[in-house]
C-alpha positions in Angstrom: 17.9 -12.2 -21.4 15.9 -14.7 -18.9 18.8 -14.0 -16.7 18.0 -10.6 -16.0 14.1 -11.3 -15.2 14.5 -10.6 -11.7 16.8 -7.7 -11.6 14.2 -6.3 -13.8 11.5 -6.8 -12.1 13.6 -4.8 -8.9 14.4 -2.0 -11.3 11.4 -1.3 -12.8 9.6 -1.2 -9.2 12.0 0.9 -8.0 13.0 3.6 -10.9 9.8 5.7 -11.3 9.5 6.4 -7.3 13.4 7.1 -7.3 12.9 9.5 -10.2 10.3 11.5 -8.5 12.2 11.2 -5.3 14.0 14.2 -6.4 11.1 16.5 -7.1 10.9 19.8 -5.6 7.5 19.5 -4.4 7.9 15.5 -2.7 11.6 16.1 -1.9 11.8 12.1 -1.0 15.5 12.3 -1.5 15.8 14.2 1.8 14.8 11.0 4.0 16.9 8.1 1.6 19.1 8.0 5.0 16.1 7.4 7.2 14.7 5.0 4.6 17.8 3.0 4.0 18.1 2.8 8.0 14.7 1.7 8.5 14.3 -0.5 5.9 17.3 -2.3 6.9 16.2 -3.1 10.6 12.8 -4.5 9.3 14.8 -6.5 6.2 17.4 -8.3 8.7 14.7 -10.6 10.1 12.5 -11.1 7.2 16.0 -12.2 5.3 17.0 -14.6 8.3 13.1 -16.3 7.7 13.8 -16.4 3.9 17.2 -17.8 4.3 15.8 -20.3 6.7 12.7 -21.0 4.3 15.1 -21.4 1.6 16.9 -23.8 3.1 13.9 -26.1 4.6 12.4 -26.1 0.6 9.7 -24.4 2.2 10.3 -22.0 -1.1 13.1 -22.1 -3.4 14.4 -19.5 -7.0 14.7 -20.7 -10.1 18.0 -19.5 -10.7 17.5 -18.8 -14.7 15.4 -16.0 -13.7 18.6 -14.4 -12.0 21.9 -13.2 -12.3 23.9 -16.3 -10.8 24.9 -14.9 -7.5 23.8 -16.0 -4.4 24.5 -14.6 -0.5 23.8 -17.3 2.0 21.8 -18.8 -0.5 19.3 -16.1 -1.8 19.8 -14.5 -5.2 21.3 -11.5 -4.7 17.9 -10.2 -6.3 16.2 -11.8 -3.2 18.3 -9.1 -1.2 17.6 -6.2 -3.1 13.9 -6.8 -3.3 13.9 -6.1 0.8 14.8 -2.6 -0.1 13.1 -2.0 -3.7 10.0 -2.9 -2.8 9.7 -1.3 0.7 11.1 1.9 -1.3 7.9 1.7 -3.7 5.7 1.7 -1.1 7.2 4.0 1.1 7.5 6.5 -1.4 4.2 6.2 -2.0 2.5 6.4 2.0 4.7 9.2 1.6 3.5 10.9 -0.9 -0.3 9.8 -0.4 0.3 11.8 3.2 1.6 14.5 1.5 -1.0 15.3 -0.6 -3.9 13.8 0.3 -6.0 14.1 3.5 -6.2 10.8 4.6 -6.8 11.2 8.1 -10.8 9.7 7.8 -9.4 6.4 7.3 -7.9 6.6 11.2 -11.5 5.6 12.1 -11.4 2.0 10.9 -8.4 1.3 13.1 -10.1 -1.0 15.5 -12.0 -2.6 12.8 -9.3 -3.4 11.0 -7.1 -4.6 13.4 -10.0 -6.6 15.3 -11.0 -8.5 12.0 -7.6 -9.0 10.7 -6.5 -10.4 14.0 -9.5 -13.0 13.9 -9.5 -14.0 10.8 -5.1 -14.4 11.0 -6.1 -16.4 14.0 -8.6 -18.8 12.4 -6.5 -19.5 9.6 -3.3 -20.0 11.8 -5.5 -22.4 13.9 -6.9 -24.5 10.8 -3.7 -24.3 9.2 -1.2 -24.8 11.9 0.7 -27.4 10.3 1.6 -25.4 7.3 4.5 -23.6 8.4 4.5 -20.6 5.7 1.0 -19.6 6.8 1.5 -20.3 10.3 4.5 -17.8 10.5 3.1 -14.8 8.4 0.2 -15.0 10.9 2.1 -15.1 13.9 3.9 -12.2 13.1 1.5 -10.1 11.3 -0.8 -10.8 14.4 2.0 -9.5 16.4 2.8 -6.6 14.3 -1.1 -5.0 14.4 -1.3 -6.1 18.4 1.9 -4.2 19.0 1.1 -1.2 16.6 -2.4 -1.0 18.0 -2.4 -1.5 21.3 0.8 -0.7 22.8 2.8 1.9 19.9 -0.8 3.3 20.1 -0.3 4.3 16.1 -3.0 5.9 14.3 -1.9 5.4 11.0 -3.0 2.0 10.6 -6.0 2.8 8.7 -3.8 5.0 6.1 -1.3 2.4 5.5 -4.1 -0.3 5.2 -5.7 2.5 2.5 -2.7 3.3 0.9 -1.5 -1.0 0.7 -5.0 -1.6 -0.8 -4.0 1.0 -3.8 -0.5 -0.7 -3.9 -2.4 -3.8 -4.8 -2.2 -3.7 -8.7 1.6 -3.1 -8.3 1.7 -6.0 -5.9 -0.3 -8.3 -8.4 2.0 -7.3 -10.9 5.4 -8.0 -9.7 4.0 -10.5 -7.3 2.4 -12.0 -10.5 6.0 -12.3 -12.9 7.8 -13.9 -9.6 4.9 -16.5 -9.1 4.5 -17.3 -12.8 1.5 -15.4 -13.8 3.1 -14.2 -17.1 5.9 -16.0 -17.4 6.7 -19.9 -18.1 7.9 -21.0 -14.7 7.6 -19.2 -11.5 10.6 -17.5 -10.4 9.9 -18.1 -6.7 8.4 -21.8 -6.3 6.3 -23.0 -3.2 6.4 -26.1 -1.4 2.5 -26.9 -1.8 2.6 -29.1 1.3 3.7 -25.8 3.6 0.8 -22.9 2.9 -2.4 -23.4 2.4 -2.6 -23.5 -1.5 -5.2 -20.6 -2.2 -3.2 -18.4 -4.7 -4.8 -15.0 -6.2 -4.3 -16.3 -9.8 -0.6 -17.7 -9.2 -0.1 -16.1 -5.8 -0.2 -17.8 -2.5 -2.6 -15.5 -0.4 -0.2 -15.3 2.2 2.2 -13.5 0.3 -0.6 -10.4 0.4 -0.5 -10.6 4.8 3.2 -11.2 4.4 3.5 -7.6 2.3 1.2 -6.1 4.9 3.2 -7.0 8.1 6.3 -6.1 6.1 4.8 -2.8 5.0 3.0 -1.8 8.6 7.2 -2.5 9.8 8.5 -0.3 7.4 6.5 2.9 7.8 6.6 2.3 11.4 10.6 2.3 11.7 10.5 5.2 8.7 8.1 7.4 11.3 10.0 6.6 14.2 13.4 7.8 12.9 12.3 10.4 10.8 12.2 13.6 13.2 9.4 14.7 11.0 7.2 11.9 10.7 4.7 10.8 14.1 
């Protein structure tokens, strides 16, 4: 049963949003094309960094935790959380925008992209030498400068909203994977390559990491979804 921990965990992520995909009043189902495109164009390079990760020991699986099969040496779990996850939250920016009018939180734009790109910067600075933290702020950095300031998106403030709700979900599956409620950690961390703050068991830079890769994913949904700004 310890074998299916991880495939799990990507089900039970992924089910309840699929499920409601199909109701008549969210009709998500309509835009699993557009999803599975865009999701695919942000996942290609965050795979390539886990692959290389994986192979510098910067992280590594405990393979008990997964089914046994590996693709360039992820778990083939690792693959499928690029698309479960995103899915999740997508579904659920989706459906928040849908509903709700969320259009206040557009005013905190500069605010938050000002403060998270000084506080990124200071920690990249102090902790230059720690790869893991130095890359997730380089690119998250890069994601709010380019979203902000030249994409000119004004949804940056919703999807900051809407990641903050996500949070318990990302504690929770975040949580198992790290070791929170399980024996061992699923994914295991090189101490010596982040900077060793961890919400309970989880390295704080797995929360900016989420964010860039979240900010990525409704960007490329908007841009090729004819319906979507």
């Amino acid at each position: 049963m310890m074998s299916y921990t991880y495939i799990l965990i990507n089900f039970f992520t992924v089910i309840i949003c699929f499920l409601a995909s199909f109701d008549r009043r969210i009709q998500f189902n309509k835009h699993f094309g557009t999803f599975l495109l865009s999701s695919t164009i942000v996942a290609i390079p965050f795979i390539l960094w886990d692959i290389c990760f994986t192979r510098m020991g910067v992280w590594w699986f405990d393979l008990k935790y997964t089914l046994g099969f590996k693709i360039a040496g992820l778990p083939v779990e690792e693959w499928l959380f690029f698309y479960c996850i995103p899915f999740a939250c997508v579904f659920t920016y989706y459906c928040f925008e849908k509903f709700y009018k969320l259009a206040w939180a557009e005013v905190f734009n500069n605010l938050i992209v000002f403060t998270s790109v000084i506080i990124l910067a200071v920690a990249g600075l102090l902790f230059f030498n720690k790869i893991y933290t130095l890359l997730t702020v380089i690119v998250t950095i890069l994601t709010l400068c380019y979203l902000h300031f030249i994409a000119k998106k004004e949804w940056i403030g919703k999807v900051s909203l809407v990641y903050l709700i996500l949070m318990p979900g990302f504690f929770a599956v975040n949580g198992i994977l790290t070791g929170s409620v399980i024996p061992s950690p699923v994914v295991n961390y090189n101490p010596e390559e982040f900077m060793g703050i961890r919400m309970i068991t989880i390295p704080v830079e797995d929360a900016v990491y989420g964010y860039s890769q979240f900010l990525l994913n409704i960007y490329f949904f908007k841009k090729l979804n004819k319906n979507e700004k």
